[in-house]
N, CA, C and O atoms as a GROMACS GRO file, in nm:
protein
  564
    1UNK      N    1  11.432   7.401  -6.928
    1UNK     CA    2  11.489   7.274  -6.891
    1UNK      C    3  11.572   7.223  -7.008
    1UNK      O    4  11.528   7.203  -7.122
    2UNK      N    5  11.715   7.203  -6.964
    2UNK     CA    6  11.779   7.117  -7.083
    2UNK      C    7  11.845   7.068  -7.069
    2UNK      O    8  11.940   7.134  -7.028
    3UNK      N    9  11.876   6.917  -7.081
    3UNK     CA   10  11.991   6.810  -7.048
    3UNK      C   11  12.065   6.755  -7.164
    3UNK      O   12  12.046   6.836  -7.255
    4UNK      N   13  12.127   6.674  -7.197
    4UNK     CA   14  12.140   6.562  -7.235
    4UNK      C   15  12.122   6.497  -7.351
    4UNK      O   16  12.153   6.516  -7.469
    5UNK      N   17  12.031   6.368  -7.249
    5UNK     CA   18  12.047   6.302  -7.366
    5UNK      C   19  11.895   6.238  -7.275
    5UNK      O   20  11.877   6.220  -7.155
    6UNK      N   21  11.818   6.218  -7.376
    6UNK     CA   22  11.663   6.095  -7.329
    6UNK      C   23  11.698   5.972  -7.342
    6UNK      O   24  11.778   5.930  -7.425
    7UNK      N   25  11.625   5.893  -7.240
    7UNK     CA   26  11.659   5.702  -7.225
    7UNK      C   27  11.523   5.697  -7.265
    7UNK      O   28  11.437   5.772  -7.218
    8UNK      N   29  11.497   5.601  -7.358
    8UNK     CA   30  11.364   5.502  -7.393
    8UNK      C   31  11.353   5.445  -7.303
    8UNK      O   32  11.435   5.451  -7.212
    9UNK      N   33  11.208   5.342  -7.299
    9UNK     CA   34  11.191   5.237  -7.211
    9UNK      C   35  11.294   5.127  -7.244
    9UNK      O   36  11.364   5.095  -7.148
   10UNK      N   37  11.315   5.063  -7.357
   10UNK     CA   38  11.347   4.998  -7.422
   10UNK      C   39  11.526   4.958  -7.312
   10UNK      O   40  11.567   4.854  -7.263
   11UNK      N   41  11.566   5.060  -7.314
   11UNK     CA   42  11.676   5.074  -7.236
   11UNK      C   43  11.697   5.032  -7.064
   11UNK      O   44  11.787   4.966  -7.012
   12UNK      N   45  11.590   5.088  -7.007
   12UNK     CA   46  11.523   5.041  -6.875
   12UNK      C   47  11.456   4.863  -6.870
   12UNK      O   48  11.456   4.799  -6.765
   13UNK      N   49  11.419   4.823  -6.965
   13UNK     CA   50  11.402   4.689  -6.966
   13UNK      C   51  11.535   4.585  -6.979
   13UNK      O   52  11.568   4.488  -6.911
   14UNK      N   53  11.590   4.645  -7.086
   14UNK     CA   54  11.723   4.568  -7.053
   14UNK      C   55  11.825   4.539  -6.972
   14UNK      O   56  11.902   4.443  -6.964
   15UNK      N   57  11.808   4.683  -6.888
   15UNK     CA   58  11.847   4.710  -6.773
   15UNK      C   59  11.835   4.633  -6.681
   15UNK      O   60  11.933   4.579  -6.630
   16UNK      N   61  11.722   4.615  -6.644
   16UNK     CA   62  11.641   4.543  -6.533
   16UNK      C   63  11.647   4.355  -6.549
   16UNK      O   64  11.676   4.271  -6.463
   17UNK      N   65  11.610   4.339  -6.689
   17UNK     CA   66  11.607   4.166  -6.718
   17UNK      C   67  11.762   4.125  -6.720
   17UNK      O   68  11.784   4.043  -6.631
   18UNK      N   69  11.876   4.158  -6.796
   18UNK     CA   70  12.014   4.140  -6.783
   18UNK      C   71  12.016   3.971  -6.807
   18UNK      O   72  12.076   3.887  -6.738
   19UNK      N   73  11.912   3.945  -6.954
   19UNK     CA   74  11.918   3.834  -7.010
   19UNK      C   75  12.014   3.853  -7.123
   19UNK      O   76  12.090   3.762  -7.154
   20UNK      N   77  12.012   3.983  -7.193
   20UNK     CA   78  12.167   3.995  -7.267
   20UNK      C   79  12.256   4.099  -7.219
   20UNK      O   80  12.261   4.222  -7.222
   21UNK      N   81  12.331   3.994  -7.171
   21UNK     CA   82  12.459   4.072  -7.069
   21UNK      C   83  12.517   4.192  -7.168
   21UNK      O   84  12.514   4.303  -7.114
   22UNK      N   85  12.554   4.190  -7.261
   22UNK     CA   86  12.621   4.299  -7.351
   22UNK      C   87  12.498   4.477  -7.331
   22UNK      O   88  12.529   4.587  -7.285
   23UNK      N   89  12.406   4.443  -7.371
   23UNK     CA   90  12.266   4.500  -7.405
   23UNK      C   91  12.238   4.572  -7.206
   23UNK      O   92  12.222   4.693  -7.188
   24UNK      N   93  12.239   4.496  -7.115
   24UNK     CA   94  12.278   4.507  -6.985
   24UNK      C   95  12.350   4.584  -6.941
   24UNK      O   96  12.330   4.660  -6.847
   25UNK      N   97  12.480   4.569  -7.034
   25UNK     CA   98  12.561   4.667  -6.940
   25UNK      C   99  12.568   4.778  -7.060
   25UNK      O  100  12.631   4.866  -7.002
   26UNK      N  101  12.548   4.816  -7.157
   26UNK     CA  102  12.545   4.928  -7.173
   26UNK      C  103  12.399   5.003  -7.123
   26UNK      O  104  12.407   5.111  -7.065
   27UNK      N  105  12.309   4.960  -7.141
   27UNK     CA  106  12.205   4.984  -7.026
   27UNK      C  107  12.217   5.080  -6.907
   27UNK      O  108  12.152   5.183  -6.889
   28UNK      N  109  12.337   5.015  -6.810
   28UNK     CA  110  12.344   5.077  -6.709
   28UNK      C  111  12.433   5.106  -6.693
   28UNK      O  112  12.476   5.093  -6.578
   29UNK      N  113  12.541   5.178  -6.821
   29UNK     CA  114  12.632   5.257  -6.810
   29UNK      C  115  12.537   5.409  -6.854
   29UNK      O  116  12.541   5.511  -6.785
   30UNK      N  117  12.446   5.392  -6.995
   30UNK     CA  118  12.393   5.516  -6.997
   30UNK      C  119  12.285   5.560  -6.885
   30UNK      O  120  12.266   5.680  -6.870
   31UNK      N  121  12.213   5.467  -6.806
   31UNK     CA  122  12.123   5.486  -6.673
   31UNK      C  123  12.188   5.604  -6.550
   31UNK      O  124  12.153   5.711  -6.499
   32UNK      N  125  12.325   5.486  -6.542
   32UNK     CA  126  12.433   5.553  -6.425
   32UNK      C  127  12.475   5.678  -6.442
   32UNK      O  128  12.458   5.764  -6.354
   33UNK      N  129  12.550   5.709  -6.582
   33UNK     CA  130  12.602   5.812  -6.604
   33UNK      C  131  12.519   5.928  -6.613
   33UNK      O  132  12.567   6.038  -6.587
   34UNK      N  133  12.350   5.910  -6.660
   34UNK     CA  134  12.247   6.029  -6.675
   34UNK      C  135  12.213   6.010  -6.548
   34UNK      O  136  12.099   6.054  -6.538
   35UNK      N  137  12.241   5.978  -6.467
   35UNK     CA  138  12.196   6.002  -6.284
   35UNK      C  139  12.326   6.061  -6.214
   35UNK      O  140  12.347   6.173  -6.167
   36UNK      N  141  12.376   5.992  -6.218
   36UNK     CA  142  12.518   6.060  -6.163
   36UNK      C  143  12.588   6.225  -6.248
   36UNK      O  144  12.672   6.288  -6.185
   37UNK      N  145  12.533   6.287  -6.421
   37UNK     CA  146  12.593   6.385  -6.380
   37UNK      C  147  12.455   6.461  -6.469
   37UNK      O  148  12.451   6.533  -6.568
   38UNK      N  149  12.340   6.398  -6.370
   38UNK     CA  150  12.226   6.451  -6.406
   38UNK      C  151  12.186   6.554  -6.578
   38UNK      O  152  12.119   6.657  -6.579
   39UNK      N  153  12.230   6.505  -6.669
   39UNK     CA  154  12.256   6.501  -6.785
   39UNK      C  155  12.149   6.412  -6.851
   39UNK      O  156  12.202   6.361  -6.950
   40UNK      N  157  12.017   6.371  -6.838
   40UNK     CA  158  11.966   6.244  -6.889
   40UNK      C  159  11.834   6.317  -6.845
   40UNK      O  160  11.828   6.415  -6.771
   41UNK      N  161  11.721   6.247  -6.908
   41UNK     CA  162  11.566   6.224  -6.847
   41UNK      C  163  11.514   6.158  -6.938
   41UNK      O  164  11.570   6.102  -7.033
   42UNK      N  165  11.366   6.163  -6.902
   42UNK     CA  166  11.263   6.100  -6.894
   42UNK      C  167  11.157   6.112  -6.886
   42UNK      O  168  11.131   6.179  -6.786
   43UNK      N  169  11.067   6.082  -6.942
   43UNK     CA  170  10.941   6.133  -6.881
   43UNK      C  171  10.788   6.021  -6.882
   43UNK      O  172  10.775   5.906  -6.923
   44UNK      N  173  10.703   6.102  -6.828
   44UNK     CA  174  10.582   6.041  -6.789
   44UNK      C  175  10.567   5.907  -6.861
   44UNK      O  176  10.563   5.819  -6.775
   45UNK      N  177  10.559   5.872  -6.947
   45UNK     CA  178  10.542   5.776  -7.065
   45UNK      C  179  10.629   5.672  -7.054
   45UNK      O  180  10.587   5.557  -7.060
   46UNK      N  181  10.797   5.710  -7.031
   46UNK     CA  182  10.885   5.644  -6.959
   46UNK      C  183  10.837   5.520  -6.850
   46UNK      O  184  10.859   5.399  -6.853
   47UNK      N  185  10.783   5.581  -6.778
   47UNK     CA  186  10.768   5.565  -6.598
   47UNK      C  187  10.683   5.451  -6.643
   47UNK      O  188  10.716   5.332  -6.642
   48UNK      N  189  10.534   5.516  -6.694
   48UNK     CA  190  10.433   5.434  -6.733
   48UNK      C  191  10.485   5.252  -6.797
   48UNK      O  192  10.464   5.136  -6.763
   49UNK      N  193  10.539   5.307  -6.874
   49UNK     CA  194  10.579   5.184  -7.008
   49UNK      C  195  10.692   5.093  -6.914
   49UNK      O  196  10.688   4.972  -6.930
   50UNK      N  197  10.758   5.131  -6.847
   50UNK     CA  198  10.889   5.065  -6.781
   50UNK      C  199  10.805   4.989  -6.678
   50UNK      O  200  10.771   4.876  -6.715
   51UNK      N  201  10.767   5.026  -6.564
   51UNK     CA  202  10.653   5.017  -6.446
   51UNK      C  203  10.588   4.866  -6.526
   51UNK      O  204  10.623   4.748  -6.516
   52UNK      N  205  10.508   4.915  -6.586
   52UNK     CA  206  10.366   4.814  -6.648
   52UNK      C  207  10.506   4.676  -6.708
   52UNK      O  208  10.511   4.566  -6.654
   53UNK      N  209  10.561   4.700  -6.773
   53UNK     CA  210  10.660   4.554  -6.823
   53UNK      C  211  10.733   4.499  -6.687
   53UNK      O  212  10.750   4.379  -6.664
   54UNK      N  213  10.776   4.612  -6.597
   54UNK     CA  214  10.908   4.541  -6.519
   54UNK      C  215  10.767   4.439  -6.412
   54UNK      O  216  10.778   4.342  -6.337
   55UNK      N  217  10.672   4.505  -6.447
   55UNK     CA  218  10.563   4.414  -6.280
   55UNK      C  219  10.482   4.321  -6.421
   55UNK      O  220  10.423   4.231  -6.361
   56UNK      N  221  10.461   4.307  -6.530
   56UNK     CA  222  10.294   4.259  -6.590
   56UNK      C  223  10.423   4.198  -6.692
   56UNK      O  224  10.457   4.085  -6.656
   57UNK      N  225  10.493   4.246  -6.801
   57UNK     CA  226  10.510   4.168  -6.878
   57UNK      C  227  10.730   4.085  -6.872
   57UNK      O  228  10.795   3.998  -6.930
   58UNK      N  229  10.742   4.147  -6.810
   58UNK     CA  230  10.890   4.120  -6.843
   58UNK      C  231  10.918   3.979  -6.781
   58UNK      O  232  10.858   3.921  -6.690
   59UNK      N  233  11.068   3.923  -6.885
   59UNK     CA  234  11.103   3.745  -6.861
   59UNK      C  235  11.165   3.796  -6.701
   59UNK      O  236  11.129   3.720  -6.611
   60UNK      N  237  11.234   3.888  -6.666
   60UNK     CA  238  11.207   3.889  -6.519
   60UNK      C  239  11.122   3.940  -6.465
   60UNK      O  240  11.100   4.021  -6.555
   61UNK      N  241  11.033   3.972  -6.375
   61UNK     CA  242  10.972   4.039  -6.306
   61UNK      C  243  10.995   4.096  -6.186
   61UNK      O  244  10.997   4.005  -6.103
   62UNK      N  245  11.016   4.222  -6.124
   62UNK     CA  246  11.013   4.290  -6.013
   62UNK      C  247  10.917   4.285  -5.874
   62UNK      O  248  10.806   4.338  -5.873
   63UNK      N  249  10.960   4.230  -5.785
   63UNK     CA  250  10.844   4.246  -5.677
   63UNK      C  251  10.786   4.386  -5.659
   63UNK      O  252  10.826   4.489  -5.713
   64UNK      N  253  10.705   4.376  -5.590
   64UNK     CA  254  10.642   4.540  -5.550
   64UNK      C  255  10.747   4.588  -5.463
   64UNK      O  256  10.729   4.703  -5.424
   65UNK      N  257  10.847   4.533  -5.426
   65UNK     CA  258  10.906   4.615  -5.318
   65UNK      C  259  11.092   4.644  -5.412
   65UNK      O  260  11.187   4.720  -5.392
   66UNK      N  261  11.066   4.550  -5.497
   66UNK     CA  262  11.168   4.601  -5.599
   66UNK      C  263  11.166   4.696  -5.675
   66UNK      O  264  11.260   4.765  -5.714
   67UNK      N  265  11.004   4.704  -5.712
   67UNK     CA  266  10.936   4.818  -5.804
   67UNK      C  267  10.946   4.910  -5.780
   67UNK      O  268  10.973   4.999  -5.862
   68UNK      N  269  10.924   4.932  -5.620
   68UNK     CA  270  10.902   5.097  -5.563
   68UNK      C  271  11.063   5.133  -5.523
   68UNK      O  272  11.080   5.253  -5.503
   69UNK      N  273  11.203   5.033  -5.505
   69UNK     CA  274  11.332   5.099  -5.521
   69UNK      C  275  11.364   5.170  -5.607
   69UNK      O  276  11.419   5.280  -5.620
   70UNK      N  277  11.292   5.036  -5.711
   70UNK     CA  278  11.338   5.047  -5.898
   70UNK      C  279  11.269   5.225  -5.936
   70UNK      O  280  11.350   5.304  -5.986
   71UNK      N  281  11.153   5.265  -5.915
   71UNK     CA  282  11.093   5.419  -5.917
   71UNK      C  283  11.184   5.497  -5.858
   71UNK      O  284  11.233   5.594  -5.916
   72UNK      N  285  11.216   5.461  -5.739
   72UNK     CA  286  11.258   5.562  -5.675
   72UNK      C  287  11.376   5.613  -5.671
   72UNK      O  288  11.408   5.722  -5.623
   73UNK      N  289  11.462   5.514  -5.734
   73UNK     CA  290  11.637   5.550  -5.691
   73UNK      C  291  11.634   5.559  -5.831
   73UNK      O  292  11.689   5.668  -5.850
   74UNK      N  293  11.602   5.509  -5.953
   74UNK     CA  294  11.627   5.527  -6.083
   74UNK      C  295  11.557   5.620  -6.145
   74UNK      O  296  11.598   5.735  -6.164
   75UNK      N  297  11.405   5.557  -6.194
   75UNK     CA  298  11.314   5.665  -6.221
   75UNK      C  299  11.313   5.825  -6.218
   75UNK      O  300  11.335   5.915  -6.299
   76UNK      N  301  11.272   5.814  -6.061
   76UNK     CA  302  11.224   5.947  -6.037
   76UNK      C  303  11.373   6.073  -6.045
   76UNK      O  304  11.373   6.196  -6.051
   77UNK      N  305  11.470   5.987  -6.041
   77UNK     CA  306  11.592   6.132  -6.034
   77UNK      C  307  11.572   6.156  -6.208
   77UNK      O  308  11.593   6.273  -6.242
   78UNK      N  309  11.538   6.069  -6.311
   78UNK     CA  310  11.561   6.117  -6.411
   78UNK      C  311  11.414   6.161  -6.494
   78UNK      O  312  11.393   6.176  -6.615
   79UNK      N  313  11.331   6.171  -6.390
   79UNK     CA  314  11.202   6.239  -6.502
   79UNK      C  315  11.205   6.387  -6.482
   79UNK      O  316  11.209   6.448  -6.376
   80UNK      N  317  11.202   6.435  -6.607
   80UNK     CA  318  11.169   6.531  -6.622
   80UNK      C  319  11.030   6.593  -6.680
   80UNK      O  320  10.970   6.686  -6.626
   81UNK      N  321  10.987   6.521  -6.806
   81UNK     CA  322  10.888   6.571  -6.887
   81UNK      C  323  10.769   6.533  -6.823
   81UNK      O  324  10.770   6.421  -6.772
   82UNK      N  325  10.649   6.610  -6.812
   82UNK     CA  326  10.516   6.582  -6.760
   82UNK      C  327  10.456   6.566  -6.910
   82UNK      O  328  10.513   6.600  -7.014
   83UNK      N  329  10.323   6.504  -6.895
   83UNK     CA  330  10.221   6.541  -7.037
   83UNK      C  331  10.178   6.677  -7.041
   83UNK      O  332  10.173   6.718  -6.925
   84UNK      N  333  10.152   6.749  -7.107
   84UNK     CA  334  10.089   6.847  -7.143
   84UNK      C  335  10.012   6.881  -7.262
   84UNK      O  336  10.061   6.825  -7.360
   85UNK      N  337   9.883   6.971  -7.296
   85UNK     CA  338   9.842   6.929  -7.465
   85UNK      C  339   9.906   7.001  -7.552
   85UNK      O  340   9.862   7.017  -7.666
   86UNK      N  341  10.021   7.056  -7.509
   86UNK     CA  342  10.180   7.143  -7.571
   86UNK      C  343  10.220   7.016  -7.600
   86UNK      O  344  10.186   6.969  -7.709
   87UNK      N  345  10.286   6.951  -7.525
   87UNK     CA  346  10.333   6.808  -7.612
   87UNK      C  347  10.277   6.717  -7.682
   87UNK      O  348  10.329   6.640  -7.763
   88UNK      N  349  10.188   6.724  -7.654
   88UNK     CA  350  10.060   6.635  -7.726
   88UNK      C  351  10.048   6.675  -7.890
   88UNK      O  352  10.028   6.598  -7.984
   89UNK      N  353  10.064   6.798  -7.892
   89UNK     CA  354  10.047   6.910  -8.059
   89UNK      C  355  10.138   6.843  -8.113
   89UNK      O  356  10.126   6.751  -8.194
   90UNK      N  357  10.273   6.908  -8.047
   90UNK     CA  358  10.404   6.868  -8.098
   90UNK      C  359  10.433   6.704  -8.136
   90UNK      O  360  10.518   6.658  -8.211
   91UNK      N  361  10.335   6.640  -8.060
   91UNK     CA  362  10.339   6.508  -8.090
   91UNK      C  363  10.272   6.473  -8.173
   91UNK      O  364  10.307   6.377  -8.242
   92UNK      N  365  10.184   6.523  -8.190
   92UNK     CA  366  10.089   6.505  -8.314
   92UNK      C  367  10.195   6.559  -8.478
   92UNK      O  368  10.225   6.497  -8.580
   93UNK      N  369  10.218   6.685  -8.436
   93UNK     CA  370  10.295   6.730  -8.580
   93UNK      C  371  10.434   6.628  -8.591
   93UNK      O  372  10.477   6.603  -8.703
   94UNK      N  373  10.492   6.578  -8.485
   94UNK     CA  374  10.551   6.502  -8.519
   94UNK      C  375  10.544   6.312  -8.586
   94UNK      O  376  10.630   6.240  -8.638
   95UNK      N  377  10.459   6.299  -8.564
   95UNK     CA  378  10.350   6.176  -8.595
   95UNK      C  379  10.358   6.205  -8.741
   95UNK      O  380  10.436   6.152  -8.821
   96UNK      N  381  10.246   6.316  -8.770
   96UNK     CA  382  10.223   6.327  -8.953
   96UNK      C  383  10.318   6.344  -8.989
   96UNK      O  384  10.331   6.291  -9.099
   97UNK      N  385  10.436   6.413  -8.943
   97UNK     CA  386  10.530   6.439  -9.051
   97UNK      C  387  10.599   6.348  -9.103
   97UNK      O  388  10.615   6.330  -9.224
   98UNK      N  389  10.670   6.251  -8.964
   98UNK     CA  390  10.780   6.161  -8.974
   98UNK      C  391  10.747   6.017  -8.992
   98UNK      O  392  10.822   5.921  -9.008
   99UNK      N  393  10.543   6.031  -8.984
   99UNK     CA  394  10.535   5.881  -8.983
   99UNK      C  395  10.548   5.795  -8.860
   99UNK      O  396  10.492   5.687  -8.873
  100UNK      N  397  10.596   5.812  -8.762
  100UNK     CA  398  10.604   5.733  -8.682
  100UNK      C  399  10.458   5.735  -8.585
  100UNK      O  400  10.369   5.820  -8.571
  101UNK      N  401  10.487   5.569  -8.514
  101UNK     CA  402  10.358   5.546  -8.442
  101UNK      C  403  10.308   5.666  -8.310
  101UNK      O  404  10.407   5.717  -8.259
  102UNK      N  405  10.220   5.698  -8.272
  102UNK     CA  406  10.189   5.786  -8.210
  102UNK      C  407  10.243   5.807  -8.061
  102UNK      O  408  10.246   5.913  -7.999
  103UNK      N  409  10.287   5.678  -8.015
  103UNK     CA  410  10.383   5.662  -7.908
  103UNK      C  411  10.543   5.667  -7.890
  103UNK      O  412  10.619   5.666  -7.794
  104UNK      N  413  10.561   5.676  -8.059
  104UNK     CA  414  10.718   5.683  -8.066
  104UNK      C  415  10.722   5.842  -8.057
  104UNK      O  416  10.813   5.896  -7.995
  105UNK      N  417  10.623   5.915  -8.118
  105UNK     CA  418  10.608   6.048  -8.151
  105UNK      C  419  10.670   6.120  -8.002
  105UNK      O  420  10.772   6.179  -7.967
  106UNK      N  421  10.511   6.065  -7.926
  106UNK     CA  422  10.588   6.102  -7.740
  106UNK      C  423  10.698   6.102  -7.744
  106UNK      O  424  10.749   6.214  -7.757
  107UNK      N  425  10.772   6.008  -7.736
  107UNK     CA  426  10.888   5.997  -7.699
  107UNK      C  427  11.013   6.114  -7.752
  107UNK      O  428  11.104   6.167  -7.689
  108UNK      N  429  10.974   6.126  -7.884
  108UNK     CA  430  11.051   6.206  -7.983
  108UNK      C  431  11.031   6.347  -7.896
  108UNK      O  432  11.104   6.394  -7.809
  109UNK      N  433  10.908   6.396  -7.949
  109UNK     CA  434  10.866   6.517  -7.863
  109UNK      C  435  10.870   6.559  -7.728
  109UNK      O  436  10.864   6.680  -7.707
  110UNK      N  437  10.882   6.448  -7.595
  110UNK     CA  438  10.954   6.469  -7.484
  110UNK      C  439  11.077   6.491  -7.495
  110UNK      O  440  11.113   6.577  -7.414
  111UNK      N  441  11.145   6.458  -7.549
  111UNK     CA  442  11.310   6.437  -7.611
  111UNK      C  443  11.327   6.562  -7.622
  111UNK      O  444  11.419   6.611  -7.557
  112UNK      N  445  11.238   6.657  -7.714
  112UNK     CA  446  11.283   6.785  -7.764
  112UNK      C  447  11.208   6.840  -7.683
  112UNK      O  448  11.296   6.912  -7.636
  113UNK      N  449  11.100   6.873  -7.615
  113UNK     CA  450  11.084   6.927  -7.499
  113UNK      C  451  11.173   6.997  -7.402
  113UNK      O  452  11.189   7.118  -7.384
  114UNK      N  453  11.245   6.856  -7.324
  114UNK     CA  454  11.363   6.885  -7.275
  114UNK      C  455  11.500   6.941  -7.280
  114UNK      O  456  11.584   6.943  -7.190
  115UNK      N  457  11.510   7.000  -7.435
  115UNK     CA  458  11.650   7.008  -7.500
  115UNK      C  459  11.683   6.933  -7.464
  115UNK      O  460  11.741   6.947  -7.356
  116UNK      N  461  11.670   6.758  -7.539
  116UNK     CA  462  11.821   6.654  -7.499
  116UNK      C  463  11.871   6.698  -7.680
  116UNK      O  464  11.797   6.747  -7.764
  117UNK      N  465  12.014   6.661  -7.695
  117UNK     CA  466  12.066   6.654  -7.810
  117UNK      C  467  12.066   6.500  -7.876
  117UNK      O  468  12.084   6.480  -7.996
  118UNK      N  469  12.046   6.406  -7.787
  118UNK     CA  470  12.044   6.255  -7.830
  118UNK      C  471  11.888   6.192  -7.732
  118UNK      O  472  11.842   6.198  -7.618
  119UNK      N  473  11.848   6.119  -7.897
  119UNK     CA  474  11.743   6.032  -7.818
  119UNK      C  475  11.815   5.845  -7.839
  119UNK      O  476  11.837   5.785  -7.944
  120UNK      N  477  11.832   5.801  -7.699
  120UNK     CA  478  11.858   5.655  -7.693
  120UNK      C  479  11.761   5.582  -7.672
  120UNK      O  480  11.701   5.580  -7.564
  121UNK      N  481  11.722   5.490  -7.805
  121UNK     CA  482  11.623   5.417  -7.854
  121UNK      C  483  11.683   5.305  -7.953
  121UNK      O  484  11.781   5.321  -8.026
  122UNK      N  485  11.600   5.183  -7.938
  122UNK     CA  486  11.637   5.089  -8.106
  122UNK      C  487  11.483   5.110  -8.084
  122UNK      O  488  11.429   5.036  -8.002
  123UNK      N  489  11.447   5.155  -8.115
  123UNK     CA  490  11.296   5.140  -8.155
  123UNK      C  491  11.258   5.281  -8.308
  123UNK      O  492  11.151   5.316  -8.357
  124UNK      N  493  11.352   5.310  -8.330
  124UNK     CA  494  11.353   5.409  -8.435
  124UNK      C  495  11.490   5.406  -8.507
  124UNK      O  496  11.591   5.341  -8.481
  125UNK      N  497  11.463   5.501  -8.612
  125UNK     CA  498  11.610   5.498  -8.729
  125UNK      C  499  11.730   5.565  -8.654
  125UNK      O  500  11.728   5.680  -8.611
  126UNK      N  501  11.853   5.463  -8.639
  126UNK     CA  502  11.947   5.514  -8.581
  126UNK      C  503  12.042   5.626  -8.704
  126UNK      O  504  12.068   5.597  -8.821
  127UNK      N  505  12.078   5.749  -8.634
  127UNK     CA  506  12.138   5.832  -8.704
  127UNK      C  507  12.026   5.947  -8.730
  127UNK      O  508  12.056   6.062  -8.761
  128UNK      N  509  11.891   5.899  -8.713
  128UNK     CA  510  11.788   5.983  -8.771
  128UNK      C  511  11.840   6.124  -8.691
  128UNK      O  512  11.900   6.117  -8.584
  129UNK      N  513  11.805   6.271  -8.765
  129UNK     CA  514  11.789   6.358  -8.699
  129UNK      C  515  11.675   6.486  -8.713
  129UNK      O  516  11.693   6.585  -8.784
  130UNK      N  517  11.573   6.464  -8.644
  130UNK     CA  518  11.505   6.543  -8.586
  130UNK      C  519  11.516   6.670  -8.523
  130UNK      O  520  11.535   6.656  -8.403
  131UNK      N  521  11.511   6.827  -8.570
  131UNK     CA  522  11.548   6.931  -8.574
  131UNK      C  523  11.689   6.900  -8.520
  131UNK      O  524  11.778   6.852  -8.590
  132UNK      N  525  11.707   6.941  -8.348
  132UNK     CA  526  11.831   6.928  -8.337
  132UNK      C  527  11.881   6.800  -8.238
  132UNK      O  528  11.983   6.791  -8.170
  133UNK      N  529  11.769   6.706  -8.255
  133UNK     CA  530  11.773   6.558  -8.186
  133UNK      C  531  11.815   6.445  -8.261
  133UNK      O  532  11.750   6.421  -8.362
  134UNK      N  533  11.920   6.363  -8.230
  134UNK     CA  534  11.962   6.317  -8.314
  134UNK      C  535  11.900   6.144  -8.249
  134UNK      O  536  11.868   6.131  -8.131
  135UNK      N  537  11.895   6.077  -8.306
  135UNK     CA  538  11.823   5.914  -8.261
  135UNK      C  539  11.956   5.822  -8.236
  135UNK      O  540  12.034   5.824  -8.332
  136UNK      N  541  11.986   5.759  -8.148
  136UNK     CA  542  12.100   5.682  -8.160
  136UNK      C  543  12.072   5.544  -8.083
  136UNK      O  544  12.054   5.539  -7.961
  137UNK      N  545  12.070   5.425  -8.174
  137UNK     CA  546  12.019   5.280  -8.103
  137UNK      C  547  12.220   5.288  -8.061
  137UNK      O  548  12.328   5.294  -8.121
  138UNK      N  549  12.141   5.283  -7.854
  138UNK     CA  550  12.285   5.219  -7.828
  138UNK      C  551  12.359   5.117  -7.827
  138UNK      O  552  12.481   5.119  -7.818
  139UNK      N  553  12.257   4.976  -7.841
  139UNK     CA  554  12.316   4.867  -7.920
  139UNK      C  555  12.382   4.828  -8.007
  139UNK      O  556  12.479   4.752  -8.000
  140UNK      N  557  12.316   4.897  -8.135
  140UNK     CA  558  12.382   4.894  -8.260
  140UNK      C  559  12.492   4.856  -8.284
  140UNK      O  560  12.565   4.953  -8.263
  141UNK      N  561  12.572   4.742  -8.329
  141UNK     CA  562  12.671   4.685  -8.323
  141UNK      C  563  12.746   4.706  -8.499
  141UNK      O  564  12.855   4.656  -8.527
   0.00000   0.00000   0.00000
């Protein structure tokens, strides 16, 4: 399996709330474009983390019947990565090495799982590069 480029949650929330219009629409230019030329994913952890904010914590909230569009037409075309205790290792060696929290690790390690060449996140060092994954906050102004 190899695409792209990986979307954080982080990206999917902004998406969805479109309390900062700028932050919004690049949002769902990188959403659109990794669905439309299927170039993008995602995985399990994704789903989880996006799901639980867009219904429990986010300044907007999703009905259940928004929720299950929001899975279905967005989500699910772009997951790729399942858990496995193959990623879990890799997540672990990536944890001790780089320091990061054990959930950013996931993310990192789904990222390279998938062959993406870019992980889109502000939740880590933009520019960072990770064997051949490079970190890029698409905000970053």
């Amino acid at each position: 399996m190899s695409v792209e480029f990986f979307i954080d949650t982080n990206v999917f929330v902004y998406q969805l709330e479109h309390i900062d219009t700028r932050r919004a629409g690049i949002a769902n230019e990188l959403i659109e474009r990794g669905i439309a030329t299927r170039t993008a994913c995602i995985s399990f952890q994704v789903i989880q983390e996006c799901v639980n904010t867009a219904i429990r914590k986010a300044e907007v909230r999703l009905t259940e019947d928004q929720m299950r569009r929001y899975l279905e037409d967005v989500l699910a075309p772009l997951y790729r990565v399942q858990p496995s205790v193959r990623l879990y290792r890799e997540s672990l060696d990536i944890h001790f090495r780089y320091r990061f929290g054990f959930y950013d690790s996931l993310i990192v390690g789904a990222a390279m799982e998938a062959g993406c060449k870019t992980l889109y996140t502000e939740d880590l060092q933009h520019g960072q590069r990770i064997g051949g994954l490079t970190i890029i906050n698409p905000f970053r102004t």
